[in-house]
C-alpha positions in Angstrom: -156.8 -50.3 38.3 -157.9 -52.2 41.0 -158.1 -50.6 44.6 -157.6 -54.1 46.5 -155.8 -56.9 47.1 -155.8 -60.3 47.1 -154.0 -60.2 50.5 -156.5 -57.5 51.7 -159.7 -59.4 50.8 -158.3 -63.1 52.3 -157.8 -61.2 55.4 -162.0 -60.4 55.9 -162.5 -63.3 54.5 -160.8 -66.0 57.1 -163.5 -68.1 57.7 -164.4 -68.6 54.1 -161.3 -69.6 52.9 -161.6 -73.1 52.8 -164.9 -72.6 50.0 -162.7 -70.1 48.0 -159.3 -70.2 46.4 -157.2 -67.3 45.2 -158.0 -67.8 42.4 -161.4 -66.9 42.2 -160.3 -63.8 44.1 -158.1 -62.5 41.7 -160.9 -63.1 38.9 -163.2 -61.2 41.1 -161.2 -58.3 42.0 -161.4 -56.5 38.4 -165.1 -57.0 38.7 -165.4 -55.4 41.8 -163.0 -52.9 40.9 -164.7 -51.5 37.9 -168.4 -51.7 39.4 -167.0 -49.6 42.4 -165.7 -47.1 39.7 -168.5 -47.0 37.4 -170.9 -46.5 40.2 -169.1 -44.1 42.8 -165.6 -43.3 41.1 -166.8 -39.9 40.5 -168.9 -39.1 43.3 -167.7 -36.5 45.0 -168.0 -36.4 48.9 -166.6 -40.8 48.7 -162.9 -40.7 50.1 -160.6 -43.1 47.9 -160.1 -45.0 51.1 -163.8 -45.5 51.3 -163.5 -46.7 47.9 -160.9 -49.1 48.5 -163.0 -50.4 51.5 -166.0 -50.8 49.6 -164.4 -52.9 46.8 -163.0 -55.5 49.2 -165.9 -56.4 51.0 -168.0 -56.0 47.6 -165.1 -58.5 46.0 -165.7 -60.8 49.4 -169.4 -60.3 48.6 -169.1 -61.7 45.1 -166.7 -64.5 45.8 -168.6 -65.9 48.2 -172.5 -65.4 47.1 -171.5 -68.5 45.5 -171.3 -70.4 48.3 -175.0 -71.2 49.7 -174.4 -69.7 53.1 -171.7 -68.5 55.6 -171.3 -71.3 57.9 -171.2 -69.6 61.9 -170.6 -73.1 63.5 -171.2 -76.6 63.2 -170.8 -80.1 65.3 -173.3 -80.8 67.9 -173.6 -84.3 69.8 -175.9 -87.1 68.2 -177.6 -85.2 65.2 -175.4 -82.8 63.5 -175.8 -79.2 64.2 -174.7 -76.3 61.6 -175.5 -72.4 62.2 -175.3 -69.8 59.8 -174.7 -66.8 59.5 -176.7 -63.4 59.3 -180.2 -62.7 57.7 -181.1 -64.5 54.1 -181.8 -62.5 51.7 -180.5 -62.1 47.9 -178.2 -59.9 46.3 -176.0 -57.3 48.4 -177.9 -58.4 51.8 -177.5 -62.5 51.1 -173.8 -62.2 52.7 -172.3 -60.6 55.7 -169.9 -58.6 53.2 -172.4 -57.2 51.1 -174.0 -56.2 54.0 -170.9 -54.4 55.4 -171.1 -52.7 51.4 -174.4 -51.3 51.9 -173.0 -49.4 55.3 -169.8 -48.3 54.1 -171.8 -47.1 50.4 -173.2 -43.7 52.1 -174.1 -42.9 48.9 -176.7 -45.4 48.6 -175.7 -46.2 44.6 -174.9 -49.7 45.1 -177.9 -50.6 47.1 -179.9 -49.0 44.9 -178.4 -50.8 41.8 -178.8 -53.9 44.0 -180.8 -56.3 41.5 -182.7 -53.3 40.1 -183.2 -53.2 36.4 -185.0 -50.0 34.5 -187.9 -50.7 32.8 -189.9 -48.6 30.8 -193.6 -49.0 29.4 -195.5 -47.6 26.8 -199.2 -47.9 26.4 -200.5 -47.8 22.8 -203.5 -45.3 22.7 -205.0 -45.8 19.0 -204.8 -48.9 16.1 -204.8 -46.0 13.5 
């Protein structure tokens, strides 16, 4: 069951709301809901309000890595002028709410699951 709401997450998410409808929220929230178990649902030492904060900025994350970039500002005189928002990277640290995820994680788990897949090799020592 999920630990947010729609009406939690539109209210981080304020200046984004005109790129992202409630609907895509409400897809997002089960997502969200069953990484932030799988990953740190039984983790002891990670309050459930910590939880709960974790999976609305992580559901803010996902509904808006969509969108290219956060728009700070725009307008300007003459030329047009649009700023963005924070550092550019992908994954958890492409948006200013996955960023907020990796601080409120003090576990580490999601950043480390961040993009990270396991790979395994094995080297073949004899063609017997």
């Amino acid at each position: 069951m999920a630990r947010t709401t729609l009406a939690e997450v539109k209210a981080i998410m304020k200046a984004d709301l005109d790129t992202v409808t409630d609907a895509n929220i409400e897809a997002i929230i089960p997502a969200a809901s069953r990484l932030v178990t799988a990953l740190l649902g039984s983790v002891s030492g990670v309050s459930s309000d910590q939880l709960e904060d974790i999976e609305m900025y992580l559901t803010a994350h996902m509904a808006t890595a969509t969108i290219e970039r956060q728009i700070k500002n725009a307008g300007g005189s003459g030329a047009p002028e649009v700023n963005y928002t924070g550092s550019f990277y992908t994954g958890l640290g492409s948006t200013s709410y996955g960023q907020t995820v990796m601080l409120l994680d003090t576990t580490g788990k999601l950043k480390a699951a961040d993009g990270k897949r396991a790979v395994s090799v094995t080297a073949i020592t004899s063609f017997e």
